[in-house]
N, CA, C and O atoms as a Tripos MOL2 file, in Angstrom:
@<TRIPOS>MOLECULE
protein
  280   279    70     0     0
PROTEIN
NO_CHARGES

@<TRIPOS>ATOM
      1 N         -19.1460 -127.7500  -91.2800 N.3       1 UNK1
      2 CA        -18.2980 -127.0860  -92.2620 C.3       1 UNK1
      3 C         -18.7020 -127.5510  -93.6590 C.2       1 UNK1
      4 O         -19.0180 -128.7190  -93.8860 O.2       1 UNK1
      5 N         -18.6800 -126.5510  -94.6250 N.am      2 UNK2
      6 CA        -19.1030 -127.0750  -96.0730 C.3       2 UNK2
      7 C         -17.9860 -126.9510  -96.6840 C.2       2 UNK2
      8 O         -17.0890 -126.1100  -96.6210 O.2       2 UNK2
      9 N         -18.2280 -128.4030  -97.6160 N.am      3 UNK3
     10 CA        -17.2480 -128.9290  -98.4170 C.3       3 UNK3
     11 C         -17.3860 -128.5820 -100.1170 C.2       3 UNK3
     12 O         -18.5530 -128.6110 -100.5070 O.2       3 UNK3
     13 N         -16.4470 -128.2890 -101.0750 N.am      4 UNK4
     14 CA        -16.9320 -128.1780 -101.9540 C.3       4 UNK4
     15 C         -16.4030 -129.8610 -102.9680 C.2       4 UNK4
     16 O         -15.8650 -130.8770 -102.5290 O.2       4 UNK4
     17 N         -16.8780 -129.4990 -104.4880 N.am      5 UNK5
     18 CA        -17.1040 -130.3830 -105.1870 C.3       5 UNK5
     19 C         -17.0550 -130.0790 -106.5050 C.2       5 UNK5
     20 O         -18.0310 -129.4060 -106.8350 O.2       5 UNK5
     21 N         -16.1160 -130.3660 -107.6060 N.am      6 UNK6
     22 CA        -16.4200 -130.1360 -109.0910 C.3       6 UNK6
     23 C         -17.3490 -130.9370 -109.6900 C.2       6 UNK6
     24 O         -17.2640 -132.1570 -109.5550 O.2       6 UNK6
     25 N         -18.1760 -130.4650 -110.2970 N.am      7 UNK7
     26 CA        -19.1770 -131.4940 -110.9250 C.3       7 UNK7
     27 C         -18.5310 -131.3090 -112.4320 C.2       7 UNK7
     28 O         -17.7850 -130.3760 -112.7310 O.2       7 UNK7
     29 N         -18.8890 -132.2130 -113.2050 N.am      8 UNK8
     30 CA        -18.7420 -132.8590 -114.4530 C.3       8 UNK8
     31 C         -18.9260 -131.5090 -116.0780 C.2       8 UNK8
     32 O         -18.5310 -131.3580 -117.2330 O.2       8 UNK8
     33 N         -19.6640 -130.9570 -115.1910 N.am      9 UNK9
     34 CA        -19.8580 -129.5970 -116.4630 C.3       9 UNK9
     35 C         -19.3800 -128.4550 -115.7320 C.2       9 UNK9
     36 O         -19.8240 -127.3350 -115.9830 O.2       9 UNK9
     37 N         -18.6630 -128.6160 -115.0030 N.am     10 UNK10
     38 CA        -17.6550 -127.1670 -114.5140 C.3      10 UNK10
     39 C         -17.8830 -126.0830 -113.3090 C.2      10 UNK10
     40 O         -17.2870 -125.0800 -112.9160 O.2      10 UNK10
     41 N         -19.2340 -126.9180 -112.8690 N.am     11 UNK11
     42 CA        -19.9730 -125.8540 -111.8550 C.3      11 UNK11
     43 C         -19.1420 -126.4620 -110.4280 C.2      11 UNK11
     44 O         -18.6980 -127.5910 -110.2190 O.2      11 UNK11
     45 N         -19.1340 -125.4800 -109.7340 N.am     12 UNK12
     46 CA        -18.6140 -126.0200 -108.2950 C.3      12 UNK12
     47 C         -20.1940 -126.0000 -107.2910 C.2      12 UNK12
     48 O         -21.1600 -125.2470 -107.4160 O.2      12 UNK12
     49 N         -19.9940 -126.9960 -106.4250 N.am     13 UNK13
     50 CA        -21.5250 -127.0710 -106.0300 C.3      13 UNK13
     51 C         -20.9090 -127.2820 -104.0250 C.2      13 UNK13
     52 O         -19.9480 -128.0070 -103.7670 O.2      13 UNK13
     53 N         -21.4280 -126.7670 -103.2730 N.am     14 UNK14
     54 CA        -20.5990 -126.7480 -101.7190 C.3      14 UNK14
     55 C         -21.6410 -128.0830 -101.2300 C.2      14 UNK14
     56 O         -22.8090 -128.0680 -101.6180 O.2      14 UNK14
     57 N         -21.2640 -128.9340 -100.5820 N.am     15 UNK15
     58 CA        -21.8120 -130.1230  -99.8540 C.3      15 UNK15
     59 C         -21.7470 -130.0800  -98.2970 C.2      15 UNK15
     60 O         -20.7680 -129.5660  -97.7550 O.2      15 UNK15
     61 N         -22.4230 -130.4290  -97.8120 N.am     16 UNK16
     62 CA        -22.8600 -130.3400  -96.4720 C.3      16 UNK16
     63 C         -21.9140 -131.4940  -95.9560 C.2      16 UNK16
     64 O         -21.7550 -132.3950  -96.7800 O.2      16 UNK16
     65 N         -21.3210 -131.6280  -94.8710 N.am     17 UNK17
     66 CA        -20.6010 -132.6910  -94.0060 C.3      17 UNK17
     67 C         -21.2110 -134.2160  -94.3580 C.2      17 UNK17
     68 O         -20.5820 -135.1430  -94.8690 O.2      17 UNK17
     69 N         -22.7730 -134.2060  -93.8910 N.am     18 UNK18
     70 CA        -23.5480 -135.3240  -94.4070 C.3      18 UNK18
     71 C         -23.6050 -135.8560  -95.8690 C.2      18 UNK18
     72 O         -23.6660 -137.0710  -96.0590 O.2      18 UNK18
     73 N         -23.5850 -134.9520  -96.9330 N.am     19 UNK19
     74 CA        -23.3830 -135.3820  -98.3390 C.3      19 UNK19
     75 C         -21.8120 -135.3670  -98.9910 C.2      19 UNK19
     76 O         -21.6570 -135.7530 -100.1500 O.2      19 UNK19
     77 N         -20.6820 -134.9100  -98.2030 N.am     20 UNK20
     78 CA        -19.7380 -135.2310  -98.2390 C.3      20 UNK20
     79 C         -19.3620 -137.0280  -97.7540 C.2      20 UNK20
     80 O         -18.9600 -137.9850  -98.4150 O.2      20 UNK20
     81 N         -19.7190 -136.8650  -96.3320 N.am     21 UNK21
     82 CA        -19.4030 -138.3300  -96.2440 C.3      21 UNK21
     83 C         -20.4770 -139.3790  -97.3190 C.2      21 UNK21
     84 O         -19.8940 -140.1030  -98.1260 O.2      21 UNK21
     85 N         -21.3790 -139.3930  -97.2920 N.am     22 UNK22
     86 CA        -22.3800 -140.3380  -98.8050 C.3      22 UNK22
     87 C         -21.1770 -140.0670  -99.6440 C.2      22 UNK22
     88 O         -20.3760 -140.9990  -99.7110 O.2      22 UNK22
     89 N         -20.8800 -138.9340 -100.3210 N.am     23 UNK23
     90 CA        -20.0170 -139.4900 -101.2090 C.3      23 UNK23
     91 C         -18.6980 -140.3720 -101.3260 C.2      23 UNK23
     92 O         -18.2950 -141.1870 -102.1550 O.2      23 UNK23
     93 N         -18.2600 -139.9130 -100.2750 N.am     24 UNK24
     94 CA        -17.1090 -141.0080  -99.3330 C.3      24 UNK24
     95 C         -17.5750 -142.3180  -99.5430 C.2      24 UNK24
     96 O         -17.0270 -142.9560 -100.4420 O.2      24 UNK24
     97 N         -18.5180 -142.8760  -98.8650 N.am     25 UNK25
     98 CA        -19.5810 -144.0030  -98.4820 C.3      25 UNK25
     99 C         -19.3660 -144.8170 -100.0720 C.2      25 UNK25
    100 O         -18.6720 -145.8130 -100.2750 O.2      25 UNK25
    101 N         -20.2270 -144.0140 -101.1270 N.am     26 UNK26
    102 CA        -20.3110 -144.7540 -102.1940 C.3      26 UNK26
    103 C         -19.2650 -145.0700 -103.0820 C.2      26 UNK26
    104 O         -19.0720 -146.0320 -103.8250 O.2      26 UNK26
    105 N         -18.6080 -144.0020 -102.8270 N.am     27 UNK27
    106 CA        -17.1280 -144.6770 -103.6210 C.3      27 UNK27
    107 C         -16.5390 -146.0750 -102.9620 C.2      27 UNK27
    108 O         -16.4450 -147.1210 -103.6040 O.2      27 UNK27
    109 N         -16.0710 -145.8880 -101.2550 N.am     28 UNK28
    110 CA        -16.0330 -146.9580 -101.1970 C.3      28 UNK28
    111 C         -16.7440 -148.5540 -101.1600 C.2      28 UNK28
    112 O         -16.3220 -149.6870 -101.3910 O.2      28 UNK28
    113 N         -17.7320 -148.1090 -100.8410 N.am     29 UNK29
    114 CA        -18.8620 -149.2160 -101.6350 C.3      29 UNK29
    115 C         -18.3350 -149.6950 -103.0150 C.2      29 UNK29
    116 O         -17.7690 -150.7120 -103.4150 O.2      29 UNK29
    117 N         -18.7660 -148.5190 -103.5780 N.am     30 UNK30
    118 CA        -18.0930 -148.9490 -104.8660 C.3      30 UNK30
    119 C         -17.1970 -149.8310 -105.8380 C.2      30 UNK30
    120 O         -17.3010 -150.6540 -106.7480 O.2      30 UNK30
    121 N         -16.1640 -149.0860 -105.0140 N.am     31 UNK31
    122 CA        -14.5710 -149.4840 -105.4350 C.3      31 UNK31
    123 C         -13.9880 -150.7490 -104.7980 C.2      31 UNK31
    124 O         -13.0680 -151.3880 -105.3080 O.2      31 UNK31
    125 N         -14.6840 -151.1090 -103.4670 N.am     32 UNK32
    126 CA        -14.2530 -151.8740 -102.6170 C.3      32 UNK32
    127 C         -14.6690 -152.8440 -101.9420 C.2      32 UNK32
    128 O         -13.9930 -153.8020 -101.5660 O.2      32 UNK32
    129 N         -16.0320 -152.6140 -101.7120 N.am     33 UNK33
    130 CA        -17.6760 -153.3470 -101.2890 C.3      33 UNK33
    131 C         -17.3080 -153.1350  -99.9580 C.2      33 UNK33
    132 O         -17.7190 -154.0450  -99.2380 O.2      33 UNK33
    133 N         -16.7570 -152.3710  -99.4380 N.am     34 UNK34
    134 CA        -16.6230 -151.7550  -97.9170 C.3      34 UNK34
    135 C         -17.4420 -150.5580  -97.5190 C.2      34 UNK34
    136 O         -17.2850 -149.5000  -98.1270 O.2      34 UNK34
    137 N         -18.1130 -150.6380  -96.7560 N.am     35 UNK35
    138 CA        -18.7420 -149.2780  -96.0580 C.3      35 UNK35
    139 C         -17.7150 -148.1710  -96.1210 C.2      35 UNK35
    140 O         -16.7690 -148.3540  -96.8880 O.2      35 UNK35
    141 N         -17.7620 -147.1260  -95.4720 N.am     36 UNK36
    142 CA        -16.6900 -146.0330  -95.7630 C.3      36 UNK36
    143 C         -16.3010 -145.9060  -94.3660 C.2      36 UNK36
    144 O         -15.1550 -145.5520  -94.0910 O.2      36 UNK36
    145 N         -17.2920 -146.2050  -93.3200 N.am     37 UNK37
    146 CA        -16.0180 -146.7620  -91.6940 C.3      37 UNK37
    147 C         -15.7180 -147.6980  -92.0270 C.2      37 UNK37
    148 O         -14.5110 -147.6260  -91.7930 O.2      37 UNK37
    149 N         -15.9390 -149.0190  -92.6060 N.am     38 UNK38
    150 CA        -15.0260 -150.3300  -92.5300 C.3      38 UNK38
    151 C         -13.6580 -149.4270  -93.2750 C.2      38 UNK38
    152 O         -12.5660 -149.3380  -92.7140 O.2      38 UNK38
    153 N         -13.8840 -148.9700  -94.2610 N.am     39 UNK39
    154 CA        -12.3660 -148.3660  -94.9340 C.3      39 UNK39
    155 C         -11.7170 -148.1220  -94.5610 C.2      39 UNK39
    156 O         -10.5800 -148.5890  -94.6360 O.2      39 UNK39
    157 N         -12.3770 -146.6210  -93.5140 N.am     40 UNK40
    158 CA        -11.1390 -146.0490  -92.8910 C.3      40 UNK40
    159 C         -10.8430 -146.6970  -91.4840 C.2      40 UNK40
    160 O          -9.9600 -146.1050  -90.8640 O.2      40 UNK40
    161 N         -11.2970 -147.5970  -90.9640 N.am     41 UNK41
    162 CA        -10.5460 -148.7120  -89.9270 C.3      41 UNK41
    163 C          -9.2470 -149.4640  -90.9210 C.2      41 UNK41
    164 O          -8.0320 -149.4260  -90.7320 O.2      41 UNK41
    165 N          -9.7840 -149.9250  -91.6730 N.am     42 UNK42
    166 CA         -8.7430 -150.5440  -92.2270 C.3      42 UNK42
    167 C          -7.3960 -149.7480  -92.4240 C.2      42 UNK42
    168 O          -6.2520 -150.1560  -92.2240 O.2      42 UNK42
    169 N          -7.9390 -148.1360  -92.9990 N.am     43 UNK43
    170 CA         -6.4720 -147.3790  -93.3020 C.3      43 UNK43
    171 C          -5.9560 -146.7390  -92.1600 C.2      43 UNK43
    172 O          -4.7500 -146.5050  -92.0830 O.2      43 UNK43
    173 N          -6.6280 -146.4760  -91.3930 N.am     44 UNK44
    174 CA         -5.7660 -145.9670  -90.1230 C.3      44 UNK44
    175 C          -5.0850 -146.6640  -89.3460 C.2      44 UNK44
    176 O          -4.1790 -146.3010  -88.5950 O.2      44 UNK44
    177 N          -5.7420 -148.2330  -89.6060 N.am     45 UNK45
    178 CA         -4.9050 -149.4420  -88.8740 C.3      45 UNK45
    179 C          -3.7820 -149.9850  -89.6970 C.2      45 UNK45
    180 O          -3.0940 -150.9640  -89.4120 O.2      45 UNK45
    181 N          -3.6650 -149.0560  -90.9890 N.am     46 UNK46
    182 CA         -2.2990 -149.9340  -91.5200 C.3      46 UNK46
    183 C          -2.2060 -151.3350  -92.4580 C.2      46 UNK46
    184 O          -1.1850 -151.9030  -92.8460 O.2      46 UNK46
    185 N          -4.1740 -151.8430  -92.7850 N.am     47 UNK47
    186 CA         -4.1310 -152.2420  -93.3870 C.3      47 UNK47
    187 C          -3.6260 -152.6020  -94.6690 C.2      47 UNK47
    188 O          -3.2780 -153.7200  -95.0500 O.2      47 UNK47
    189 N          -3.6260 -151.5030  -95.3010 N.am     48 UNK48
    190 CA         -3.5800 -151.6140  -96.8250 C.3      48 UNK48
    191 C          -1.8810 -150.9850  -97.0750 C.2      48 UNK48
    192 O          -1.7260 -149.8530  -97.5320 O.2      48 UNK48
    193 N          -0.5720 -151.9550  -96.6800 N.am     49 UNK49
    194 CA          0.5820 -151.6680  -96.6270 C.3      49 UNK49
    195 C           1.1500 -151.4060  -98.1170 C.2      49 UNK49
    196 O           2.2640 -150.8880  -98.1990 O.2      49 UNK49
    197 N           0.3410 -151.7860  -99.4850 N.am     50 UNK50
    198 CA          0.8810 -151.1530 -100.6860 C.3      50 UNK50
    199 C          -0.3420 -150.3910 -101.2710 C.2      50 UNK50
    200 O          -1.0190 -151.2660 -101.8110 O.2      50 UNK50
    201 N          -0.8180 -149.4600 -101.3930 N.am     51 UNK51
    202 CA         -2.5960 -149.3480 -101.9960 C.3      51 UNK51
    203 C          -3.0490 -149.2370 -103.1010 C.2      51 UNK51
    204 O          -4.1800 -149.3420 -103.5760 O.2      51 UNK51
    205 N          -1.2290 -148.8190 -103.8230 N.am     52 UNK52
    206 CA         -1.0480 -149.0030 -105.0200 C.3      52 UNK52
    207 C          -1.3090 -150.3270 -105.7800 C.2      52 UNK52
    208 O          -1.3220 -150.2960 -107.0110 O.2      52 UNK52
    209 N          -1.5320 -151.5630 -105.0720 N.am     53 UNK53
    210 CA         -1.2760 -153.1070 -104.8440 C.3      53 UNK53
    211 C          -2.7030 -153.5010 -105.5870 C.2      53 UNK53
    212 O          -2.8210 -154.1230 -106.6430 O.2      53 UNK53
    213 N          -3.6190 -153.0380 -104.8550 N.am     54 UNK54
    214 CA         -4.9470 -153.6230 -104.9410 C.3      54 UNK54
    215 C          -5.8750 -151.9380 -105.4080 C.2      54 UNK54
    216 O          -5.8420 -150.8200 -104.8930 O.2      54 UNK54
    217 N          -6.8290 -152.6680 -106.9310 N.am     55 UNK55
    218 CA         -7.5910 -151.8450 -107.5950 C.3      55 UNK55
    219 C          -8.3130 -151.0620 -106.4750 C.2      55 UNK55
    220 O          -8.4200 -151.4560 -105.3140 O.2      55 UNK55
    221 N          -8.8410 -149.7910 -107.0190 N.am     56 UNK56
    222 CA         -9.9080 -149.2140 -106.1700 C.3      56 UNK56
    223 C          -9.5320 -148.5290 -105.0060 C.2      56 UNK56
    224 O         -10.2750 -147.6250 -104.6240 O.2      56 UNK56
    225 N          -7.8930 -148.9510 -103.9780 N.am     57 UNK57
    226 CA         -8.1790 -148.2760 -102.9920 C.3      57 UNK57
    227 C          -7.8210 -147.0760 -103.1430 C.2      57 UNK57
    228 O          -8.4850 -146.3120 -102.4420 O.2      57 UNK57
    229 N          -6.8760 -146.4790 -103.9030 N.am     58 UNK58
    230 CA         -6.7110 -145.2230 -104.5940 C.3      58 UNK58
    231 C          -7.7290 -144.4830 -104.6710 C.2      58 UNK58
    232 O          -8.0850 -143.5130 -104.0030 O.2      58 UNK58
    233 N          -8.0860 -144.9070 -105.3670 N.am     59 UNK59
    234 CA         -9.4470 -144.1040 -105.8300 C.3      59 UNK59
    235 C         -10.7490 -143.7590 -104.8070 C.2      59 UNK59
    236 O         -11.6900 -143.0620 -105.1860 O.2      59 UNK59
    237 N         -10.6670 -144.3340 -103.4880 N.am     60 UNK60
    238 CA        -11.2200 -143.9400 -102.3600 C.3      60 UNK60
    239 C         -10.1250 -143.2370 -101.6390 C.2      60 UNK60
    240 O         -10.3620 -142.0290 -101.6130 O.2      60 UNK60
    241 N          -8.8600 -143.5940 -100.9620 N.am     61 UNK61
    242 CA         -7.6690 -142.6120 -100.9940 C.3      61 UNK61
    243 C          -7.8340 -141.2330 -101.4300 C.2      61 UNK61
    244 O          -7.4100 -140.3210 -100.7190 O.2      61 UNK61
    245 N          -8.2640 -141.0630 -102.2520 N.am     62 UNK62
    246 CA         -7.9970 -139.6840 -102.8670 C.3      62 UNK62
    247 C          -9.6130 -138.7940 -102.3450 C.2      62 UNK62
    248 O          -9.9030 -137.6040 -102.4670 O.2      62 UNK62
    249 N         -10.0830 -139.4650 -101.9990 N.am     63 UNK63
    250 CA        -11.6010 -138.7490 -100.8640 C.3      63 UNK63
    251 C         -11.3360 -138.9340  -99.9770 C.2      63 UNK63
    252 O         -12.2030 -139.7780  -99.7510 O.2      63 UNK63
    253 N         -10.7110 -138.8750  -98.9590 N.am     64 UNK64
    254 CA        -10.6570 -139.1710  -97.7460 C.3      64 UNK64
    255 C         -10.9370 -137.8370  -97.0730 C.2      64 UNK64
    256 O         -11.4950 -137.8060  -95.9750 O.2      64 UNK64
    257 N         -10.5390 -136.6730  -97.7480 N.am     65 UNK65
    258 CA        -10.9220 -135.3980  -97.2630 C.3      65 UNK65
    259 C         -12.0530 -135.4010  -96.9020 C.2      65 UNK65
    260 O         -12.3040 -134.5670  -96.0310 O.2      65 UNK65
    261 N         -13.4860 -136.5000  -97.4820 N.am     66 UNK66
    262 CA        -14.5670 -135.4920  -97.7820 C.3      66 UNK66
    263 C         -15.2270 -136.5870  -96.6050 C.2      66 UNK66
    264 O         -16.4390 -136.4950  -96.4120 O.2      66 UNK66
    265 N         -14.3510 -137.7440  -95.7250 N.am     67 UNK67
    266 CA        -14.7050 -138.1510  -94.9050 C.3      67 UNK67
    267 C         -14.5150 -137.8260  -93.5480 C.2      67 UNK67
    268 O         -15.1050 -138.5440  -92.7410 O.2      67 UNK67
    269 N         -13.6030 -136.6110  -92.9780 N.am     68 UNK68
    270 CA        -13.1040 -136.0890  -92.1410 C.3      68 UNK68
    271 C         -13.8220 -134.5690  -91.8750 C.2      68 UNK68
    272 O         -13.7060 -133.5330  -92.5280 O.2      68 UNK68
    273 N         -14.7290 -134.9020  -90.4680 N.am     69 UNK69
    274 CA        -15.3570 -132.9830  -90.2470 C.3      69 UNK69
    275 C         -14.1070 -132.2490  -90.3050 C.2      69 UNK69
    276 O         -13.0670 -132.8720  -90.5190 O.2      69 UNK69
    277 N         -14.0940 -130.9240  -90.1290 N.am     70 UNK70
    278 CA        -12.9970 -130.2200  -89.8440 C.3      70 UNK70
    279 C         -13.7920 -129.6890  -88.5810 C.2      70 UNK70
    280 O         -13.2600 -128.8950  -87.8050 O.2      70 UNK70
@<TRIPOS>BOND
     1     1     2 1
     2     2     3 1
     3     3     4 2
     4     3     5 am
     5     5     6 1
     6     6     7 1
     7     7     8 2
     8     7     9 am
     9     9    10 1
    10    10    11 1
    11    11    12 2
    12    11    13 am
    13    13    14 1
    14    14    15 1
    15    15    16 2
    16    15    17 am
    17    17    18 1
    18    18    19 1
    19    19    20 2
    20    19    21 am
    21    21    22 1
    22    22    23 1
    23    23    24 2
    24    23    25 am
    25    25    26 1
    26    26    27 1
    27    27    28 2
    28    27    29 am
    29    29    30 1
    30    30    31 1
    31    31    32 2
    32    31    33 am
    33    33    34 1
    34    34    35 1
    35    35    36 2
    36    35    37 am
    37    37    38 1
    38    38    39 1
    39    39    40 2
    40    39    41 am
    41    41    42 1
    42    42    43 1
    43    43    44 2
    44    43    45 am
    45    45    46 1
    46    46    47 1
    47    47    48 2
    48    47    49 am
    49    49    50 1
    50    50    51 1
    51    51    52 2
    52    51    53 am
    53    53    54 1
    54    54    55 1
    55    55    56 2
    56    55    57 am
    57    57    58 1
    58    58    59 1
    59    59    60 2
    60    59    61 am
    61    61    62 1
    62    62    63 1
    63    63    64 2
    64    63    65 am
    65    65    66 1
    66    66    67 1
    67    67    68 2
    68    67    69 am
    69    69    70 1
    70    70    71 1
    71    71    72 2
    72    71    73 am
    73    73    74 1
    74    74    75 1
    75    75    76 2
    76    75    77 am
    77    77    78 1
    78    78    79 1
    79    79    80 2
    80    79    81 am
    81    81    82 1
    82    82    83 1
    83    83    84 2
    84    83    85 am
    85    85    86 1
    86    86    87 1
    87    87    88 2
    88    87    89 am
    89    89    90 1
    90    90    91 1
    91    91    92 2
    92    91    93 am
    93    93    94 1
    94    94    95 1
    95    95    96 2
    96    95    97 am
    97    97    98 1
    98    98    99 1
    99    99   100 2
   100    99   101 am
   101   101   102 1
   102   102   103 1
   103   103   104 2
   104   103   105 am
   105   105   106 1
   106   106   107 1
   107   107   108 2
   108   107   109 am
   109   109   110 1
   110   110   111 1
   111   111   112 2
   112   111   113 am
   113   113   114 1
   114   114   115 1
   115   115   116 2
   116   115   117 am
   117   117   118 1
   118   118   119 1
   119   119   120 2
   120   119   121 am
   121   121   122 1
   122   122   123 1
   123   123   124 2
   124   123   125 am
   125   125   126 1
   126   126   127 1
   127   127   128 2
   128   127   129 am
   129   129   130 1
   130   130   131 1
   131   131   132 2
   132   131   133 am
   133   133   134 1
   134   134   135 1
   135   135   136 2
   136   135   137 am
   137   137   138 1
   138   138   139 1
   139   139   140 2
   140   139   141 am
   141   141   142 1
   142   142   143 1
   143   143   144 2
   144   143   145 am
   145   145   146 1
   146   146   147 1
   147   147   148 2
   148   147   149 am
   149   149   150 1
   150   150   151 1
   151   151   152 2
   152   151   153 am
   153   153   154 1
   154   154   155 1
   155   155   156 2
   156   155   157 am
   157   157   158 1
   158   158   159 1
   159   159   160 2
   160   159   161 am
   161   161   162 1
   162   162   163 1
   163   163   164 2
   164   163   165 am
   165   165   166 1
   166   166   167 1
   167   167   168 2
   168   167   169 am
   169   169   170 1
   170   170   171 1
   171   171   172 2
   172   171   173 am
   173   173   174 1
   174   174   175 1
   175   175   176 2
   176   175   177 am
   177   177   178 1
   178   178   179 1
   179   179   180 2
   180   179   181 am
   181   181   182 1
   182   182   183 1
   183   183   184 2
   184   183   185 am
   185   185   186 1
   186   186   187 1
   187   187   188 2
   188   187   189 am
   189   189   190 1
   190   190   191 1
   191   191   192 2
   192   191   193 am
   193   193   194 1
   194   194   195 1
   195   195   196 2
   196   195   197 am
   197   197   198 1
   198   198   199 1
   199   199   200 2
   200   199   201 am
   201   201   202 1
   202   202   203 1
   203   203   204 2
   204   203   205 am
   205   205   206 1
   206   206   207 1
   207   207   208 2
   208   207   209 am
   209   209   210 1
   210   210   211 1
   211   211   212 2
   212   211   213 am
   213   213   214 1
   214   214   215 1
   215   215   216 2
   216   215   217 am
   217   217   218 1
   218   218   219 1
   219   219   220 2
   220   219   221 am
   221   221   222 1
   222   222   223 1
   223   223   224 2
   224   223   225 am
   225   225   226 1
   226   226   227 1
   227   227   228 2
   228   227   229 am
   229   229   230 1
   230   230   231 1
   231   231   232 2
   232   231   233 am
   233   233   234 1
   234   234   235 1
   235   235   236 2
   236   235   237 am
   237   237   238 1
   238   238   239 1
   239   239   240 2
   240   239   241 am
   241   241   242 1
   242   242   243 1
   243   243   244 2
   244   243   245 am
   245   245   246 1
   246   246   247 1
   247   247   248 2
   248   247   249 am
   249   249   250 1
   250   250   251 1
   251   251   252 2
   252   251   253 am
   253   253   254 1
   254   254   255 1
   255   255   256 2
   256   255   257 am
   257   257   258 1
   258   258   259 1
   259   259   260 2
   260   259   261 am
   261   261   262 1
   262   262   263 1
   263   263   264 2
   264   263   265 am
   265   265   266 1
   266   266   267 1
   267   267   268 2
   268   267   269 am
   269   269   270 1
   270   270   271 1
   271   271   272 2
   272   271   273 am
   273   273   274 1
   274   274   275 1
   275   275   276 2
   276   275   277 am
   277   277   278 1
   278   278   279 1
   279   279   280 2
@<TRIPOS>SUBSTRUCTURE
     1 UNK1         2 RESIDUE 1 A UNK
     2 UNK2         6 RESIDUE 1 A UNK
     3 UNK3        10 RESIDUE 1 A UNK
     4 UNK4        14 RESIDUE 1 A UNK
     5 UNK5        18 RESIDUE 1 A UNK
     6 UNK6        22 RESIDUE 1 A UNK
     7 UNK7        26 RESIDUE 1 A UNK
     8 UNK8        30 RESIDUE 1 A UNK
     9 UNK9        34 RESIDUE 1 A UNK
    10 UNK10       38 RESIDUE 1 A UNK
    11 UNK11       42 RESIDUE 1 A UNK
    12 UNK12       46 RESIDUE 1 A UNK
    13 UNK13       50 RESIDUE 1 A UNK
    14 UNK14       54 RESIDUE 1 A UNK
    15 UNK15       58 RESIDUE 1 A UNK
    16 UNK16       62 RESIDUE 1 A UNK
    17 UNK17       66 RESIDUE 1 A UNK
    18 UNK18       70 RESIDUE 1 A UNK
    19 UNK19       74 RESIDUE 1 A UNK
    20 UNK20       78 RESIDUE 1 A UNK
    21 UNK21       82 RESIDUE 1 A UNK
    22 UNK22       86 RESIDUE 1 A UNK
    23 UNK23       90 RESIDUE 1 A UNK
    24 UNK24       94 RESIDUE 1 A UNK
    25 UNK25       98 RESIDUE 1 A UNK
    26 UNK26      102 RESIDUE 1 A UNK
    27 UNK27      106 RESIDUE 1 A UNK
    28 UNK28      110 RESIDUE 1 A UNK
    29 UNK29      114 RESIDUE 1 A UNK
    30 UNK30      118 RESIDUE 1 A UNK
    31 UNK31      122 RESIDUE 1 A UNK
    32 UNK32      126 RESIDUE 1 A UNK
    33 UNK33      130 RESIDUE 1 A UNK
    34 UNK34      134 RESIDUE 1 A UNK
    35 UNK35      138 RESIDUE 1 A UNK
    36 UNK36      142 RESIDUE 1 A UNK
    37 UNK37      146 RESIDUE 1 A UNK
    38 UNK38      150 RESIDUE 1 A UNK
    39 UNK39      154 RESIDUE 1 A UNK
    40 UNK40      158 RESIDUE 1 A UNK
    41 UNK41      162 RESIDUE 1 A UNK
    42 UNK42      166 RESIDUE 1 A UNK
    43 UNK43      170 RESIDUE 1 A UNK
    44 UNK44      174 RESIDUE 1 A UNK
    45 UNK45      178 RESIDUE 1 A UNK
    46 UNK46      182 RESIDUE 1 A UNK
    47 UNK47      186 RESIDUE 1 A UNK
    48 UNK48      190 RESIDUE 1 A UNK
    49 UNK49      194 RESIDUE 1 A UNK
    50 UNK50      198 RESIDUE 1 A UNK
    51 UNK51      202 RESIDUE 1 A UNK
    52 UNK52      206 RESIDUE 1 A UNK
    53 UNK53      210 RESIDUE 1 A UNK
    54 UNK54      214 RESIDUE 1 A UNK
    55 UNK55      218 RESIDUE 1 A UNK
    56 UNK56      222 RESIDUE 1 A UNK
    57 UNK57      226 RESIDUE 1 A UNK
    58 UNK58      230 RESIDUE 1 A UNK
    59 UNK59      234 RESIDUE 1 A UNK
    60 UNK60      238 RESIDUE 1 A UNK
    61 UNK61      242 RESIDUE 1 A UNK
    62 UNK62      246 RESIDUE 1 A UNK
    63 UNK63      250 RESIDUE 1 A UNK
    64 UNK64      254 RESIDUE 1 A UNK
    65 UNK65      258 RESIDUE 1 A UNK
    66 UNK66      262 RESIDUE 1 A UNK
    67 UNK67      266 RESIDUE 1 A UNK
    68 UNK68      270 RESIDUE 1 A UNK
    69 UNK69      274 RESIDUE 1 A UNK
    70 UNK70      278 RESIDUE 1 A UNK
């Protein structure tokens, strides 16, 4: 299933399942220094009980779409 994506100058660009999750991946890398399965183990297990609490997990939170096939 293709995913889409706003890029920065207004174009919408559709991403493939595989470049959806990379982007998943690097954010949480990113934001967190977690792989993007270590992440979502952690959030499906209930880890992260405030997420508001600790920088960054928000901000992977809010991709989680683009880590899930449909």
């Amino acid at each position: 299933m293709e995913r889409t994506v706003a890029k920065e100058d207004g174009h919408i660009r559709e991403l493939s399942d595989e470049q959806s999750w990379g982007l998943f991946d690097r954010a949480s890398r990113h934001y967190l220094h977690l792989s993007g399965e270590e992440f979502l183990k952690r959030w499906e297990s209930g880890y992260y009980e405030d997420p508001d609490a600790e920088p960054g997990v928000m901000s992977v939170v809010m991709l989680l779409p683009f880590a899930h096939s449909e």
